[in-house]
C-alpha positions in Angstrom: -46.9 49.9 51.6 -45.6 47.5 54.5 -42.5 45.9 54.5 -43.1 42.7 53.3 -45.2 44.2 50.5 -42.1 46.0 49.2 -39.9 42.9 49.4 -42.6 41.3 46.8 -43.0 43.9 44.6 -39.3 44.4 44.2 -38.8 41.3 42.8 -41.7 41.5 40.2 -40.6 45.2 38.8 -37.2 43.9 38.3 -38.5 40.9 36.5 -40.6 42.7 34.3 -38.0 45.3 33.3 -35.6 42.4 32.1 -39.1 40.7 30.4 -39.3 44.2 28.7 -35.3 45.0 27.5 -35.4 41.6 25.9 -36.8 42.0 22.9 -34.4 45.2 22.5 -30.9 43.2 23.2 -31.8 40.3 21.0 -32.8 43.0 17.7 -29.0 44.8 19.3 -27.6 41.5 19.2 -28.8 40.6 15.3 -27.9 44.6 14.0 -24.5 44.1 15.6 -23.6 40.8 13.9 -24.9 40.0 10.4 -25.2 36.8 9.5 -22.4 34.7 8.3 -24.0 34.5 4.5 -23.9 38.4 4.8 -20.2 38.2 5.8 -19.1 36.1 2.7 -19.5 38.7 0.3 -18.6 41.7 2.5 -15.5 40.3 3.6 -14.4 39.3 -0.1 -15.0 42.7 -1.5 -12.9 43.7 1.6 -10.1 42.0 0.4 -10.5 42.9 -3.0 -10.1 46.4 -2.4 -7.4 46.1 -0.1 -5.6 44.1 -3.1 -6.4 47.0 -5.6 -5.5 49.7 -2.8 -1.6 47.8 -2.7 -1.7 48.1 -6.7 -2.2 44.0 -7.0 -3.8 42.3 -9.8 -6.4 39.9 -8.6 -5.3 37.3 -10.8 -4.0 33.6 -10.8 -0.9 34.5 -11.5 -0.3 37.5 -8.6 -1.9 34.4 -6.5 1.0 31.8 -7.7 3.3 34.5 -7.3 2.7 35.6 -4.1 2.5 31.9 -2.7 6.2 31.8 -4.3 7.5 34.7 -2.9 6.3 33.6 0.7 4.0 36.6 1.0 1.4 35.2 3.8 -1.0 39.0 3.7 -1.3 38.4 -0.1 -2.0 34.8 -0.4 -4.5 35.6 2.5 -6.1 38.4 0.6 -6.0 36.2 -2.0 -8.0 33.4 -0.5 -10.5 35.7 1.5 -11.4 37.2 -2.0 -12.7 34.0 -3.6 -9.5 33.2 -5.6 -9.5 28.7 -5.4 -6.2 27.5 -3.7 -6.0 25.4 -6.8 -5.2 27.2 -9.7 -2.5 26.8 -12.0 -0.2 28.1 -14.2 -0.9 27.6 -17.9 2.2 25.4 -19.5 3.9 23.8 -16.3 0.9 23.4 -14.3 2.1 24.6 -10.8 -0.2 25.4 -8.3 0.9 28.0 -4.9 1.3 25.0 -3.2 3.5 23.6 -5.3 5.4 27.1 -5.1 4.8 27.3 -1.4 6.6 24.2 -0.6 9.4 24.7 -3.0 10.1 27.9 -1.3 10.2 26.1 2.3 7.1 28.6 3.2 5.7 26.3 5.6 3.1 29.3 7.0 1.6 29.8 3.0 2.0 25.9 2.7 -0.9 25.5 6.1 -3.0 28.7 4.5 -3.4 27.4 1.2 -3.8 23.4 2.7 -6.6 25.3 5.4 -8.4 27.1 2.2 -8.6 23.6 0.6 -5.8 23.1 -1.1 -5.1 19.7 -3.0 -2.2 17.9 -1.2 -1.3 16.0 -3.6 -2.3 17.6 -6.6 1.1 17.3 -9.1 2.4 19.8 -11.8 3.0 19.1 -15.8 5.7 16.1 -14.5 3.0 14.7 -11.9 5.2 16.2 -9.5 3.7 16.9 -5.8 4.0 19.7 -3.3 5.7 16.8 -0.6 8.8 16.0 -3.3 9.1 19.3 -3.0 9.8 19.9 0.7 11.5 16.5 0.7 13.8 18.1 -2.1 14.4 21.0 -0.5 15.3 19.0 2.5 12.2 21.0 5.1 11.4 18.5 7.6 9.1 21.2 9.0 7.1 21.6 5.6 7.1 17.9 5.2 5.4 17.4 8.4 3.0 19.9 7.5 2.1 18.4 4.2 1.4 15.1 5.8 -0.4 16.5 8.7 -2.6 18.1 5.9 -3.4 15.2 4.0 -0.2 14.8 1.3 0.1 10.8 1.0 3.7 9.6 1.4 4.0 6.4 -0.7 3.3 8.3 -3.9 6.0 7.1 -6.7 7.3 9.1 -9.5 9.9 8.5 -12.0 10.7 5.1 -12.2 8.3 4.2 -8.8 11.6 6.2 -6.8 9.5 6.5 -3.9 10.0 9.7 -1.1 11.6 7.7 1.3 14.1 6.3 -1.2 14.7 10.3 -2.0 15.2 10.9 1.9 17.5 8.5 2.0 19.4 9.2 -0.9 20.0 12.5 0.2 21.7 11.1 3.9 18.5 13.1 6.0 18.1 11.7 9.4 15.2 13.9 10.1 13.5 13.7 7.0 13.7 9.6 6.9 12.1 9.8 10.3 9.1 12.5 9.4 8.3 10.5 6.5 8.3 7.3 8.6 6.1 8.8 11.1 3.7 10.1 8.4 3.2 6.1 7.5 5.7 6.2 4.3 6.3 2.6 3.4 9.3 1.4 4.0 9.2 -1.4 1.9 8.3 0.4 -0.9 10.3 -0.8 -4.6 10.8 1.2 -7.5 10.8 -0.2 -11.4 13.2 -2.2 -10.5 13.1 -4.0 -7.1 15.3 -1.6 -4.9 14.2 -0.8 -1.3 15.2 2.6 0.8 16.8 -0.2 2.4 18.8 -1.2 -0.3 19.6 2.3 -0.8 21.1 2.6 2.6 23.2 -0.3 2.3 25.2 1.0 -0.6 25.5 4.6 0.7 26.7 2.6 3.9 24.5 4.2 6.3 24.1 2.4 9.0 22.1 5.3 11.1 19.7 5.2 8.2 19.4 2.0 7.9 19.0 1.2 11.9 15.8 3.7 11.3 14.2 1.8 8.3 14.5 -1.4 10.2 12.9 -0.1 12.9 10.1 1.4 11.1 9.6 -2.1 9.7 11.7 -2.1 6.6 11.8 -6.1 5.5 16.1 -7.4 5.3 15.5 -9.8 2.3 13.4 -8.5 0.4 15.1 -8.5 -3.4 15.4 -6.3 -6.5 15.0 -7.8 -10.3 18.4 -8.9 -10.1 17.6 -11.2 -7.2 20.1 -9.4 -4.7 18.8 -8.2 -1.2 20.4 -5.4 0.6 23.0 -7.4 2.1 24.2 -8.4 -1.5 24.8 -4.4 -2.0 26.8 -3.8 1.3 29.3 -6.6 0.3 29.8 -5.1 -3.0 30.1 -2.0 -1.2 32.3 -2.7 1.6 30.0 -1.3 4.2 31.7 -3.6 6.9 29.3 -2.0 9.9 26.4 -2.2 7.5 26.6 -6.1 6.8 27.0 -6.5 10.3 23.9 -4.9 10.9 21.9 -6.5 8.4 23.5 -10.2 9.5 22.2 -9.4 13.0 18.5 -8.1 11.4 18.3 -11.6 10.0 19.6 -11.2 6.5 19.9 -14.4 4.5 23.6 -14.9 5.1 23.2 -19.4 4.3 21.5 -18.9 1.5 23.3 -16.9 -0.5 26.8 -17.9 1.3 28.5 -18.9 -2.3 27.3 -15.3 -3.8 28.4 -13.5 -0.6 31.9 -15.4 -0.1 32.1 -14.3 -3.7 32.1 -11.3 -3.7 34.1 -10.7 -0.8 37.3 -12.1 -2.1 36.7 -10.6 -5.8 36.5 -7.7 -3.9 39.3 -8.3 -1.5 37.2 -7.8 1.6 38.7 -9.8 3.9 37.0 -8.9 7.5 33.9 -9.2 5.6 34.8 -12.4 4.3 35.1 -13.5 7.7 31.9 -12.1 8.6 30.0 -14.2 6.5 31.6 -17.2 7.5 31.3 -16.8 10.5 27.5 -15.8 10.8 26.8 -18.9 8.0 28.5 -21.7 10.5 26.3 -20.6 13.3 23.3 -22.4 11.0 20.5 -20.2 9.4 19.2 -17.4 12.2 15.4 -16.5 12.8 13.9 -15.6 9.2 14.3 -11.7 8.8 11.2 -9.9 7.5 10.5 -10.3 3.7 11.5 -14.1 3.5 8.9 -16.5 3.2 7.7 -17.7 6.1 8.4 -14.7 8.3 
């Protein structure tokens, strides 16, 4: 054969011998990975004798349990058997989220919310796996409950709304997950009361400062007909009424109530205050008044 024969038939004969192995790779190929319908049931056995093997019950219970106790291999094993994330105990209805997140187990609380867990599914009391973490004061579990679907703005007892609890508790953080996760911060309960309003009788002014910025409305009022600046002059939260003056609180409108107040409550500088920031004529309306 001549040189420039062999040069062809090189090409060719190595052509053909791939045009041959094919068929072989591809059948390799399918043997060495089943199908993922095939998988399902393999891999659930898997785990179910893996449960048995550590002498654990495969029942709703040891599931609950285990999300309690924090104990990631279990609730995994749990979950790759078949068990629903949503089970519940019999009489107080608690799911392992619920458990997860009152136990600050923020790694159990993304497995179970992964394997399709309900985020806002509630126990007996209607209360949810996010009151938890806010309860427990985890601004890391919080943020994961939101990034997984938990709704912020759900009430409970009385419509006391998260954000209320956040800032009942004097959390910083926690105020500011929930505000980032699109809690409202003009939210009322039952009766009328704001997180704002709940600042401005605790006095803080950090917390407040924070509402405000997230949008929290200065005038808006409770059943009583008092607005948050009302509360802070009861209080004698001297840096808080400032605060709310220069958000745009309705200091001319309610001067008479205000002035008050102050001098039953022998608040002098706040007195003064008030006085002052009613003789400068009504400012820009703050957010909740009519017209703003």
């Amino acid at each position: 054969m001549d040189p420039s024969s062999r040069r062809f038939a090189l090409p060719v004969l190595a052509l053909f011998c791939l045009i041959a192995i094919a068929p072989f790779s591809s059948a390799r190929r399918a043997l060495a990975k089943p199908r993922a319908a095939d998988e399902a049931p393999r891999n659930a056995e898997t785990a179910k004798a893996e449960l048995r093997r550590l002498g654990v019950e495969f029942t709703e219970d040891w599931l609950i349990g285990s999300a309690r106790d924090g104990d990631l291999r279990l609730v995994r094993l749990f979950l790759s058997a078949g068990m629903s994330p949503n089970v519940r105990t019999l009489e107080e209805r608690r799911t392992p989220l619920l458990e997860a997140a009152k136990g600050s187990h923020l790694e159990v609380v993304k497995e179970l919310l992964g394997a399709g867990a309900r985020p806002d599914e509630g126990d007996r009391t209607g209360h949810t796996a996010l009151a938890e973490a806010v309860e427990g004061r985890r601004v890391d579990v919080v943020r994961g409950l939101i990034a997984g679907g938990a709704n912020p703005n759900r009430r409970g007892l009385y419509g006391q709304t998260l954000l209320m609890s956040a800032v009942s508790l004097g959390e910083p953080e926690l105020v500011q997950a929930l505000l980032e996760g699109r809690a409202n911060p003009n939210q009322a309960n039952d009766y009328g009361v704001t997180p704002l309003a709940v600042a401005a009788e605790a006095g803080r002014v950090d917390l407040a400062r924070s509402l405000l910025q997230g949008g929290a409305w200065v005038n808006v009022k409770d059943v009583a007909k008092n607005g948050p600046i009302v509360v802070a002059v009861l209080r004698g939260h001297r840096e808080m009424v400032g605060l709310l003056i220069e958000a745009g609180a309705d200091v001319t409108g309610s001067r008479k109530l205000l002035l008050a107040i102050a001098d039953r409550e022998g608040h002098v500088e706040i007195r003064r205050m008030i006085e002052r920031a009613a003789a400068t004529g009504p400012r820009p309306k703050g957010r909740g008044e009519k017209g703003s």
